[in-house]
N, C-alpha and C positions, 0 to 999 in steps of 0.2 A: 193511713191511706195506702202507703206502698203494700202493707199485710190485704188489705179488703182487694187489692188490683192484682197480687199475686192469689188468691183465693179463686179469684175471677176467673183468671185464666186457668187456674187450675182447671176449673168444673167444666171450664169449653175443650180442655184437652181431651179432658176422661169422654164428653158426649159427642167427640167428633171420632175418638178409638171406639168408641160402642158400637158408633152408626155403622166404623167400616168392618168391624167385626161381625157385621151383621149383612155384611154386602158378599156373599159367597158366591162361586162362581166353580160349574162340573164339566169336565171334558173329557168324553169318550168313555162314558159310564155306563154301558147298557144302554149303547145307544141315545145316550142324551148328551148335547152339546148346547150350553147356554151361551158361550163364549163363541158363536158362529162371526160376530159381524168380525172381529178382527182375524178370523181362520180364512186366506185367501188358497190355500191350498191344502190337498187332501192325501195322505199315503195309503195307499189299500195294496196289502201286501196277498198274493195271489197264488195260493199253492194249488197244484193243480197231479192230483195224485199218479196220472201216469201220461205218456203219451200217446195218443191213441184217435184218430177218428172224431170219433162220440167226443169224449169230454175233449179235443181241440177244436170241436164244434160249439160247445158250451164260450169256451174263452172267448173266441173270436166274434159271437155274438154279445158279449159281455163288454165286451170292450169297444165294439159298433155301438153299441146303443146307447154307452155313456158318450160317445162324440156326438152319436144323432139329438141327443138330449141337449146339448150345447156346454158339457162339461169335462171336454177334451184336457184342457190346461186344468183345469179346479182340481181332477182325480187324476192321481198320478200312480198307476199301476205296476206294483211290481211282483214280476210274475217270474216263477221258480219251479219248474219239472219235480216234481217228487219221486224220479224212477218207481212207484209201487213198491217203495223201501219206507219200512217204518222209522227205521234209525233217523231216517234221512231227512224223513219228513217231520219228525221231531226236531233235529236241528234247523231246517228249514224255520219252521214256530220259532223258535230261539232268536235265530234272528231278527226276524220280523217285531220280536216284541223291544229286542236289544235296541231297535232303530225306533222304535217308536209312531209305530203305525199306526192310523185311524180308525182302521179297520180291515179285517181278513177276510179271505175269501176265499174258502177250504171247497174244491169240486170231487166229489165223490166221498165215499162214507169213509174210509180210512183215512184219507186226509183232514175228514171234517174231524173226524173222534179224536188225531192226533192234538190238531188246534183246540180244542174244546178241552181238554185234558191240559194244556197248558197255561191257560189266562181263563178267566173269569172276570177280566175288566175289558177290555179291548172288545168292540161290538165284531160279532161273529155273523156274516151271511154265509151261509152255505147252498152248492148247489149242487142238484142230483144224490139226492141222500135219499134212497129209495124208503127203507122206513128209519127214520129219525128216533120215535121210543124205542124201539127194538136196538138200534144204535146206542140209545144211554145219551141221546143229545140233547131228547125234551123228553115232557113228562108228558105233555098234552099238547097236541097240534095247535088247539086253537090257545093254550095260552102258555106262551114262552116267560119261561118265570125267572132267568137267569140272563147272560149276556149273548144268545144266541136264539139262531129262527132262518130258515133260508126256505129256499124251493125246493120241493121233494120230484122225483121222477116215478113217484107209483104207477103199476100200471095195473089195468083190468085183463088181467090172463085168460078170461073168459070169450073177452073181445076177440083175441089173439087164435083161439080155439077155434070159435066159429069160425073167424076167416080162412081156417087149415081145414077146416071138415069142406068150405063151400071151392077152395081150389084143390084138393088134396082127398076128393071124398073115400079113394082107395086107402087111405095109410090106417094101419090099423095099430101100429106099435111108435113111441116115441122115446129117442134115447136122451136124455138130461145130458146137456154139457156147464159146468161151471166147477167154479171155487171154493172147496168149502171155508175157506177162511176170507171170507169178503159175506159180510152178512147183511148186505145186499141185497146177494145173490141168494145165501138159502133160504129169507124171509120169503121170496118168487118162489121158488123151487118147492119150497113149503105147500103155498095155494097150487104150483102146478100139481104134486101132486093128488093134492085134496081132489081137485076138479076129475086129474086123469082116472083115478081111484074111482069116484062117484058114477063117473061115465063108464066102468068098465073097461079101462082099456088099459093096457097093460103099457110098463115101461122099463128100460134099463139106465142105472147113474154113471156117468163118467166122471172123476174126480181131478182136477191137477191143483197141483200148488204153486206153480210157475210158467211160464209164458214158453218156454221149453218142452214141459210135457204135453202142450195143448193136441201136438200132431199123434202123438202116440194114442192117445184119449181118445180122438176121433176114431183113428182106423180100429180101434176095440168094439168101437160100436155098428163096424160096418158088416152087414150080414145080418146084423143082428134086429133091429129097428128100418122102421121104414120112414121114419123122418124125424130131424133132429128138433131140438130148442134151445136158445139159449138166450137166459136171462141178460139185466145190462151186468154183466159181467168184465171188471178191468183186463183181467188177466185174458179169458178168450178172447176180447177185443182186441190186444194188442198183436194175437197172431189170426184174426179172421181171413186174412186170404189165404194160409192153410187150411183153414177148416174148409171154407168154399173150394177150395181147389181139390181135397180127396171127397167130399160129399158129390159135388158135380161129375165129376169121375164116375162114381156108385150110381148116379140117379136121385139120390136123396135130398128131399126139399129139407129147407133149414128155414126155420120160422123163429122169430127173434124179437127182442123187446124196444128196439130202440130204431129208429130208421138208418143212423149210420152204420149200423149193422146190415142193414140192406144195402145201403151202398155198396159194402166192402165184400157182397157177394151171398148174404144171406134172399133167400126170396120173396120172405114178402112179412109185415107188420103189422100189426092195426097199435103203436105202440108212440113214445114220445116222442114230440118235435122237439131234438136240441137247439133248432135256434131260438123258437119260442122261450123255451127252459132258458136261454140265458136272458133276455132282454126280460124277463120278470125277474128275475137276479138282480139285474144292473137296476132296474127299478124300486126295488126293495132297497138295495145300498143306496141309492142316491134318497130315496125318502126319510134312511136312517142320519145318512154322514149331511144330505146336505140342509133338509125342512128340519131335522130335529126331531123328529118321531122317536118315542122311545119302541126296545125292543117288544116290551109287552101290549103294544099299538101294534105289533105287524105278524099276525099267526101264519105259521106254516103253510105257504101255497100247496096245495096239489092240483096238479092240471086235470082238468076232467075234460078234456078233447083229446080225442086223439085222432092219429091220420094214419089212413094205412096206405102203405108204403113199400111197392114192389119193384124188384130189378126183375127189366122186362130180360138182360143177356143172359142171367139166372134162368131165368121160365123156358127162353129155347134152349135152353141148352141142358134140361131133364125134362122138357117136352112137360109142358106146365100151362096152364090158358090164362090168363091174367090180362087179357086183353080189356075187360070189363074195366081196368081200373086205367089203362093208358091212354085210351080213347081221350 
């Protein structure tokens, strides 16, 4: 009897270790979390590649719109300046993964390509990643095959153009201001000058590689060109009230991809709203970290509205009409 009741229990041992070897359970897998009801809070570690206007435009709507959402306390944001230093922002990642985060939030393409370059498990939103294949982040907008997918800030340069030919119908030359190591920037700079080429009109490139040479850059192309552009570019971003300051001087309208480049003295855009670009970010992450949507459920936004976007202090002040759009 004791043999047939030690048998017994045997067999309920083996089929109650079956059952639980069979009860699996994935957290922060490409964006899948089965294990949500016991997760009362969220890490989303928050690189944000320089500082600058534009992308502290991005943050700030990112971070609004998970409170407006009601998820102020649930995601816990930690957010780290990546000076436009690669090194840095590789360590940066390092951390973030050392600590055990949720989820990242890499804003701009060198940021995002650092983080995507370091983990392959930890779900990846990324924002303002102008083109993302081109970047090495996806293969295919509409289907993220790996642990990453955010919002793009493409823009329609052609949009941009018309708006320059309908306030600016004299300019007959345009001089290129960007980075060529932000690829970004030369993915724009690419179609600008496809378009410029097409249309006949001629242009000259100014090149920098640091936030230092921006001013030198400009006044190279003063004389030369009769109005500037410049794509979402980190590095001319973070000195645009130089650039506006010796363009303004000259006369020279500066037409730009991003509206807080208008802000900060460029004249006018038909190009991205950063704050829109973030509150579809923060909604992307919270559909990943908090509903459970896996990454290959959420393809690549690109925003197809854009807003154009003029500084009226700009316009008087190289004698510019833009009143059409202030009204």
């Amino acid at each position: 009897m004791k043999k047939l009741f030690s048998l017994l229990t045997a067999l309920m041992l083996l089929t109650v270790l079956a059952a639980c070897g069979n009860d699996t359970t994935q957290s922060g897998n490409n964006g899948t979390n089965n294990n949500d009801e016991q997760k009362t809070t969220y890490t989303v570690g928050l690189l944000q590649q320089v500082e600058h206007p534009s992308l502290d435009e991005i943050r700030t709507a990112i971070v609004d719109e998970i409170a407006a959402r009601g998820y102020a306390d649930v995601i816990k944001i930690d957010y780290v300046n990546g000076q436009n230093d690669a090194s840095n922002m590789n360590t940066i990642v390092q951390k973030f993964i050392a600590n055990k985060v949720d989820a990242i939030i890499p804003i701009a393409t060198n940021a995002a390509q650092s983080t995507a370059s370091a983990t392959s498990e930890i779900p990846i939103i990324f924002s303002a990643v102008t083109d993302p294949v081109a970047a090495g982040l996806v293969n295919d907008l509409n289907k993220p095959d790996g642990n990453i997918t955010g919002v793009s800030d493409y823009i329609d340069v052609s949009a941009i153009f018309t708006l320059a030919e309908e306030l600016t119908p004299e300019v007959q030359s345009y001089g290129l201001l960007y980075n060529m190591g932000e690829v970004n920037s030369v993915s724009v700079i690419n179609e600008v000058k496809e378009y410029l080429e097409a249309k006949g009109i001629p242009f000259e490139e100014a090149f920098v590689t640091n936030i230092g040479e921006v001013t030198t850059a400009v006044q190279s192309l003063v004389g030369k060109v009769d109005a500037l552009f410049i794509p979402i570019d980190n590095t001319v971003a973070a000195a645009m009230s130089n650039v506006a300051e010796i363009a303004n001087a000259n006369q020279i309208p500066i037409y730009v991809a991003a509206d807080s480049l208008v802000h900060d003295g460029g004249l006018a855009t038909a190009g991205i709203n950063y704050t829109q670009l973030g509150k579809q970010t923060a909604d992307m992450l919270i559909r990943i970290l908090i509903d459970g949507e896996a990454i290959a459920d959420n393809p690549v936004e690109v925003m197809e509205e854009c807003a154009v976007t003029v500084n009226q202090e700009t316009a008087v002040a190289i004698g510019v009409d833009v009143s059409k759009y202030t009204e």
